[in-house]
C-alpha positions in Angstrom: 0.0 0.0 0.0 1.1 3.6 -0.8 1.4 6.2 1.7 -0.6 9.3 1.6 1.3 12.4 0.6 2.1 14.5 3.6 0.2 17.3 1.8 -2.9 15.2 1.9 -2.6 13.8 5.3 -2.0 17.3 7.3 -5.4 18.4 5.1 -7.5 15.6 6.7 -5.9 15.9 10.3 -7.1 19.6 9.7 -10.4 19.3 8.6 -11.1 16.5 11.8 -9.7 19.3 14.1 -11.9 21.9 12.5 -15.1 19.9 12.9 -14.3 19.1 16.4 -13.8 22.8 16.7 -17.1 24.0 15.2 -19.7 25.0 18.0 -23.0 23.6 18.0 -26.0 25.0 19.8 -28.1 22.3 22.0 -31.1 21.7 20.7 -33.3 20.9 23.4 -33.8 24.7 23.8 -35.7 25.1 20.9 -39.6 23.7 21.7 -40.5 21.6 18.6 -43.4 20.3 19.7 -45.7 21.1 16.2 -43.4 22.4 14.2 -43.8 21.5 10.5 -41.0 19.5 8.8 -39.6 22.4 7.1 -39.1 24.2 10.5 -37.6 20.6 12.6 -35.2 21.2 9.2 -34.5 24.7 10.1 -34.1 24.0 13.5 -31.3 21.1 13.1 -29.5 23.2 10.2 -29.4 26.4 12.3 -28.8 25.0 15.8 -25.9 22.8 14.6 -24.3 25.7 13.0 -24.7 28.9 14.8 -21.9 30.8 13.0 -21.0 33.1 15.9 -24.7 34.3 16.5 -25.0 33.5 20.3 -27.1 30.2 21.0 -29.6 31.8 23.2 -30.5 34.4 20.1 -31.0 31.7 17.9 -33.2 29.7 20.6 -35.2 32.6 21.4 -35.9 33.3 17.4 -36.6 29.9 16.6 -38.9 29.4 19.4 -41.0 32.7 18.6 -41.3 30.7 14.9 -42.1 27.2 16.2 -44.8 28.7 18.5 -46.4 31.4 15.7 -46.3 34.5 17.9 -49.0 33.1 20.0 -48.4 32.9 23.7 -50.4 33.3 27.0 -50.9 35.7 29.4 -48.8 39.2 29.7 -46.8 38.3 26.5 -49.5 37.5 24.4 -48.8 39.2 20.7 -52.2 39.5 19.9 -51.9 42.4 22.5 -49.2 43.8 21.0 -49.6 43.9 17.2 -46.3 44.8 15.4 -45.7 48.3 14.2 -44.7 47.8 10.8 -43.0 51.4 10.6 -41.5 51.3 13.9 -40.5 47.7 13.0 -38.8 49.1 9.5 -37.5 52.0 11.2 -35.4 49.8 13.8 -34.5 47.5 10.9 -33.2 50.3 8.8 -31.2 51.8 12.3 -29.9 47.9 12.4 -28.1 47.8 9.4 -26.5 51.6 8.8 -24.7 49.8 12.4 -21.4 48.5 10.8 -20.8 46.1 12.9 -24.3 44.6 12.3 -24.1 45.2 8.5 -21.1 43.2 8.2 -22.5 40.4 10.3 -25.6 40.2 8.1 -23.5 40.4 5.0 -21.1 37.4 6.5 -25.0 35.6 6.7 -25.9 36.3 3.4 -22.3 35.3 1.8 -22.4 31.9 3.8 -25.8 30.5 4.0 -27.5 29.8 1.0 -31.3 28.8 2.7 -33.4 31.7 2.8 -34.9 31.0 5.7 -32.2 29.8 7.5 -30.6 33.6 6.3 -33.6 34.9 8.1 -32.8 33.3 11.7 -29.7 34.5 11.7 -30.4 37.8 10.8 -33.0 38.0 13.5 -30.6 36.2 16.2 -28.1 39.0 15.4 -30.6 42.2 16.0 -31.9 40.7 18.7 -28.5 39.7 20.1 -27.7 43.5 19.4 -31.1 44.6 21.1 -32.9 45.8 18.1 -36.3 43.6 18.8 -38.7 45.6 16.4 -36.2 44.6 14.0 -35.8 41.0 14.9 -39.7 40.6 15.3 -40.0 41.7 11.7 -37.5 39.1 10.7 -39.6 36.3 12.4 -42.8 37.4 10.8 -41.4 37.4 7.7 -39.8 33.6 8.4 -43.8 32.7 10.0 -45.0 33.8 6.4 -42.1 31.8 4.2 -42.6 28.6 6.4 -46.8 28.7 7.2 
């Protein structure tokens, strides 16, 4: 048998450290209990890759999706309806912050899934506290995937 070129064999030992390296998110924060099949797919893409977008941003986002907006009691969205403007506004505030354009634009480059583009955007604004922003983001996701 032949041995592997050195070349070859320092690119495998690299590629085994760097998937040992790579992050992944636990799952069991997200609530999938009737989530669709797209969103369980969007769920194990995103939480197994979380691309330096904090874990409990993602979790939070994907759970707002997987439960539709609807919750009981004081945090019930129905009453708070979304202001669309206010919700834009924030958005456009977002992204003329360079250090949140140039994470979104790092999202967009990388991930090719719309919607998986669209939890990561709104895990970064809401990591960076713009939550009109990130709401908008998960209505827009809730429309895609319902």
């Amino acid at each position: 048998m032949k041995a592997a070129p050195l070349p070859y064999v320092c690119l495998i030992l690299a590629g085994i450290g760097l998937a040992q390296a790579q992050d992944t998110c636990d799952r069991t924060q997200v609530k999938e209990t009737g989530a669709t099949d797209a969103m369980l797919t969007l769920v194990a893409t995103v939480m197994s890759n979380p691309l330096a977008v904090p874990c409990n941003s993602l979790a939070k986002v994907l759970n707002e999706v997987t439960s539709r907006g609807e919750t009981g009691g004081k945090n019930s969205k129905k009453d708070k309806p979304l202001d669309m403007q206010k919700a834009e506004g924030n958005l456009r505030k977002a992204v003329t912050d360079p250090e949140i354009r140039d994470r979104i634009d790092k999202i967009r480059a990388d991930v090719a899934d719309e919607g998986a583009q669209l939890v990561y955007e709104a895990a970064i604004l809401d990591d960076a506290g713009y939550h009109d922003a990130r709401e908008l983001r998960i209505r827009q996701l809730q429309q895609r995937l319902f």
